[in-house]
Biotite code that builds the C-alpha atoms (Angstrom):
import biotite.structure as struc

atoms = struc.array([
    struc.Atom([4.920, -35.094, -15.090], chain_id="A", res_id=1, res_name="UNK", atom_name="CA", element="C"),
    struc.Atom([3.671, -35.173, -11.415], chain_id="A", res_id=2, res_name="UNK", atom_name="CA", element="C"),
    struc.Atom([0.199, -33.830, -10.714], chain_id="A", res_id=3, res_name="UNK", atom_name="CA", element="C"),
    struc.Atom([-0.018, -32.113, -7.389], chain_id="A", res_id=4, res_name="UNK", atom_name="CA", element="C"),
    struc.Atom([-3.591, -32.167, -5.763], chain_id="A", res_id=5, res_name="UNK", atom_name="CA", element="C"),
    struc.Atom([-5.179, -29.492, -3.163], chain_id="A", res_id=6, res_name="UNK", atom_name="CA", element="C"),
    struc.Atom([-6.051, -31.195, 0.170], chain_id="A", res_id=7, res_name="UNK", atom_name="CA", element="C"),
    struc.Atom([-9.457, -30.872, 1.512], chain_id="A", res_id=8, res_name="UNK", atom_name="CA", element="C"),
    struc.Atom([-10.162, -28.718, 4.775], chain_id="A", res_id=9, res_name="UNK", atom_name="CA", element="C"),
    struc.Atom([-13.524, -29.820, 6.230], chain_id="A", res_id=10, res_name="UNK", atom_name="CA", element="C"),
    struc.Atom([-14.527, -27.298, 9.120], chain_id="A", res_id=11, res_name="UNK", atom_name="CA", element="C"),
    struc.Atom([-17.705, -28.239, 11.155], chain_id="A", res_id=12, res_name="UNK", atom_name="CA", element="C"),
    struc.Atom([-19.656, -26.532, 13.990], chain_id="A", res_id=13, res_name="UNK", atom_name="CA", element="C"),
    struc.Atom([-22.501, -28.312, 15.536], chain_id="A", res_id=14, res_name="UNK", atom_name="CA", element="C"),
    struc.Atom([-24.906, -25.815, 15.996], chain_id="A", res_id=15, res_name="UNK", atom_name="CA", element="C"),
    struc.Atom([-26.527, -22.416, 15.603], chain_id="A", res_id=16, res_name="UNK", atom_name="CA", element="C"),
    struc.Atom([-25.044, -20.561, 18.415], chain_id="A", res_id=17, res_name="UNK", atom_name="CA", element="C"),
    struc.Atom([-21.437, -21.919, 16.791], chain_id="A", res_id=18, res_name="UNK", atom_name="CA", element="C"),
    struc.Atom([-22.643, -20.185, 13.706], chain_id="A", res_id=19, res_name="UNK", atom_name="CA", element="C"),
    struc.Atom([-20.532, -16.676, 14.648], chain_id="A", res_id=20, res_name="UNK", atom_name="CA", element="C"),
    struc.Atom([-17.564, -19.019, 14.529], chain_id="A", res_id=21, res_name="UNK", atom_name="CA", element="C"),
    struc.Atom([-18.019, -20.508, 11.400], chain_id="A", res_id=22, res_name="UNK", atom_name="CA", element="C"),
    struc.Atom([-17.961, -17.092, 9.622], chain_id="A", res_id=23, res_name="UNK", atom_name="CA", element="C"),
    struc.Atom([-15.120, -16.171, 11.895], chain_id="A", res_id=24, res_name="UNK", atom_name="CA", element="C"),
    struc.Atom([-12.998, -19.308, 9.731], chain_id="A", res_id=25, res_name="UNK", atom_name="CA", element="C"),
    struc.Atom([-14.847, -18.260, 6.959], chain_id="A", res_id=26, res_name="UNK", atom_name="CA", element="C"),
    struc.Atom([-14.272, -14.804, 6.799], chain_id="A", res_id=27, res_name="UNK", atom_name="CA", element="C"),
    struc.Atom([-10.619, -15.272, 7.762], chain_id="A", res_id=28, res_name="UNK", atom_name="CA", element="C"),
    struc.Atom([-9.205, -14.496, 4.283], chain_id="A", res_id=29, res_name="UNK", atom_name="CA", element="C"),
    struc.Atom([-11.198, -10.828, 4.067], chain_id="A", res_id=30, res_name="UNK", atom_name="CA", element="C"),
    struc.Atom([-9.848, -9.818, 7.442], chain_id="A", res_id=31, res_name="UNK", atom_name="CA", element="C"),
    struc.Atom([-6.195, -10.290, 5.735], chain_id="A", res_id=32, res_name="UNK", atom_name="CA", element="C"),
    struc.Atom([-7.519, -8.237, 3.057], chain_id="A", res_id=33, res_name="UNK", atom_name="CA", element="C"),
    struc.Atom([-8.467, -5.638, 5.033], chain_id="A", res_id=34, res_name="UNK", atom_name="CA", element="C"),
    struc.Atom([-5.471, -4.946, 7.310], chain_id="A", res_id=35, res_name="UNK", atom_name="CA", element="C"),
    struc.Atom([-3.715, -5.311, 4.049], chain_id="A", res_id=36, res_name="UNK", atom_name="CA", element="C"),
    struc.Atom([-5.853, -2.302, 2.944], chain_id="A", res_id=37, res_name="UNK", atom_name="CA", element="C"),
    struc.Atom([-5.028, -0.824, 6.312], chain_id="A", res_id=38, res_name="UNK", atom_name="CA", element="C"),
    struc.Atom([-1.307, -1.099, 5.529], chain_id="A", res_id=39, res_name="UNK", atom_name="CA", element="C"),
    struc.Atom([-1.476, 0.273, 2.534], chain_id="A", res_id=40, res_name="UNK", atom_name="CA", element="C"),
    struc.Atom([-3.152, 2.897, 3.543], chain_id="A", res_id=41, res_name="UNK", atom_name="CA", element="C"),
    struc.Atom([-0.291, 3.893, 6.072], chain_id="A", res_id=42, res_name="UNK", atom_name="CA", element="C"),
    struc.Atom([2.379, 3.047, 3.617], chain_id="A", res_id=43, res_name="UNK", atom_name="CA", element="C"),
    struc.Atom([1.218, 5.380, 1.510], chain_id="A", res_id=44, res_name="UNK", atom_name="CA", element="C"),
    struc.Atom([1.449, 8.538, 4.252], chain_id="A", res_id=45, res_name="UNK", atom_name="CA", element="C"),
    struc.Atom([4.478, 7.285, 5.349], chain_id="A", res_id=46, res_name="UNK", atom_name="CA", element="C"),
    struc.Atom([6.347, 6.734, 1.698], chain_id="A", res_id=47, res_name="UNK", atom_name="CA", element="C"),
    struc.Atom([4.285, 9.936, -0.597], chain_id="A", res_id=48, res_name="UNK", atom_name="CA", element="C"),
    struc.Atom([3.616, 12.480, 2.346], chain_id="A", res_id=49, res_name="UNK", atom_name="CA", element="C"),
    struc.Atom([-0.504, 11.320, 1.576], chain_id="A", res_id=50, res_name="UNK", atom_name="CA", element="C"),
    struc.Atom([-2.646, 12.535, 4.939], chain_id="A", res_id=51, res_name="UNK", atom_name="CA", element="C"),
    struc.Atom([-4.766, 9.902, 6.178], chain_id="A", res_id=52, res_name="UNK", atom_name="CA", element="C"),
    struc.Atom([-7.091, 12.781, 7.272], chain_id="A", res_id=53, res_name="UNK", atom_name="CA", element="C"),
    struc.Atom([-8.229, 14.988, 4.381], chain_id="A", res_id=54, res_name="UNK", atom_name="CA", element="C"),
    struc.Atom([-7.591, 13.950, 0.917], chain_id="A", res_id=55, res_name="UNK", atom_name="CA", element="C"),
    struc.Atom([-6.255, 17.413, -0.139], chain_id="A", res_id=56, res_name="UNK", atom_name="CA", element="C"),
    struc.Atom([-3.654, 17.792, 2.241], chain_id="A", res_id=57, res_name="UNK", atom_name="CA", element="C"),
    struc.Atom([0.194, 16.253, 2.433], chain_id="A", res_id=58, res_name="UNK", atom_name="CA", element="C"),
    struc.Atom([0.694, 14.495, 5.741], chain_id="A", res_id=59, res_name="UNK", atom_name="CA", element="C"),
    struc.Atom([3.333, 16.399, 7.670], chain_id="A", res_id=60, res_name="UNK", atom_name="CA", element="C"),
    struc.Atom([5.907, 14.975, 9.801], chain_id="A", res_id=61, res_name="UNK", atom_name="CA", element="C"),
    struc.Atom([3.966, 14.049, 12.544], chain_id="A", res_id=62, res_name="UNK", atom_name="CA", element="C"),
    struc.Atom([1.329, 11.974, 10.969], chain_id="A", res_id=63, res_name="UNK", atom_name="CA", element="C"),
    struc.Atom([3.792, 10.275, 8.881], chain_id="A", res_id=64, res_name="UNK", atom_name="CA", element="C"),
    struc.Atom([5.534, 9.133, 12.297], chain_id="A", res_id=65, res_name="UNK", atom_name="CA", element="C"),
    struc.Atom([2.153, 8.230, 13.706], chain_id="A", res_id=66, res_name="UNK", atom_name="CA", element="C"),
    struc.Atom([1.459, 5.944, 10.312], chain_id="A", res_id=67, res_name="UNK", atom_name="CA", element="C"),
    struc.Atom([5.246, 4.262, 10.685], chain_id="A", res_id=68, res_name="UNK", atom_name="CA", element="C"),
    struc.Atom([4.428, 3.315, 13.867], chain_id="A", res_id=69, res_name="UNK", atom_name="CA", element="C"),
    struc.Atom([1.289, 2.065, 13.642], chain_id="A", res_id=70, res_name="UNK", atom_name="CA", element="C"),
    struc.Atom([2.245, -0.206, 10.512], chain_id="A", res_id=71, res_name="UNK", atom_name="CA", element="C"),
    struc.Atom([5.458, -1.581, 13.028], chain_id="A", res_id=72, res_name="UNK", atom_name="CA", element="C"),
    struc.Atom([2.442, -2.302, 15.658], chain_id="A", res_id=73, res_name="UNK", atom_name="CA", element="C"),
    struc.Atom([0.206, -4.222, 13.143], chain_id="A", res_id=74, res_name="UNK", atom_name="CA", element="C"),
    struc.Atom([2.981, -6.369, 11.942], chain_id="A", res_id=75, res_name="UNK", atom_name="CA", element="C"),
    struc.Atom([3.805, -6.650, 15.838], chain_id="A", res_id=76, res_name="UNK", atom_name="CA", element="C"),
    struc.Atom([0.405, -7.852, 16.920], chain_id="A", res_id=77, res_name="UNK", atom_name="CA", element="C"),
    struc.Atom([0.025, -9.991, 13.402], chain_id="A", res_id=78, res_name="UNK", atom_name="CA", element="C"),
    struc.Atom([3.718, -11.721, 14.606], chain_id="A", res_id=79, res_name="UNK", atom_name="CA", element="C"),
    struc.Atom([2.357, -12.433, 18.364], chain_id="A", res_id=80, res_name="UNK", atom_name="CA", element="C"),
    struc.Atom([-0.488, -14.389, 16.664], chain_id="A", res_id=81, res_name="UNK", atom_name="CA", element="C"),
    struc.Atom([1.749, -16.258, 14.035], chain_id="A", res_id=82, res_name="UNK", atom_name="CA", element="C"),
    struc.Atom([0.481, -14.429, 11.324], chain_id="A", res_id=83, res_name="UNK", atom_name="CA", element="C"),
    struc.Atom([1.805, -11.904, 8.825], chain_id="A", res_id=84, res_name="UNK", atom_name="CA", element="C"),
    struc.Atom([0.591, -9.817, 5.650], chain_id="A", res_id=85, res_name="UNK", atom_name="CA", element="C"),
    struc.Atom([2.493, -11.304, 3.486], chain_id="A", res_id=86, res_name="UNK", atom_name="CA", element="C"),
    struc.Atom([1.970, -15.158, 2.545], chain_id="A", res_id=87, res_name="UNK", atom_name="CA", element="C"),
])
């Protein structure tokens, strides 16, 4: 049986003002969460009528155009950047 082994990823930053960067790479993984979130939050107006705006209400027509779109412009902006929501 082969035994595959993780490579290491060493990311340094020479000083304090570099700092803001280093949780940038850090925090990298939570933005992906979020606009994950984000997503999921519009998929769910768009696919069960849920309104992004009051928790009582059903999201009417226009809303659930405005949430379509706006999940087609994340995955845009995510694609011009070489990233993407799912892997």
């Amino acid at each position: 049986m082969k035994e595959t082994t993780m490579g290491k990823i060493i990311i340094e930053f020479d000083s304090v003002e570099e700092s803001v960067d280093a949780r940038t790479a850090l925090d990298g993984y939570k933005w992906k969460l979020a606009m994950w979130d984000l997503d999921q939050e519009l998929r769910g107006t768009v696919k069960y009528s849920k309104s992004l705006l009051s928790h009582d209400d059903q999201a009417d027509e226009m809303e659930m155009n405005v949430a379509d779109k706006m999940r087609e412009k994340i995955r845009e902006i995510l694609d011009s950047y070489g990233l993407n929501l799912i892997d």
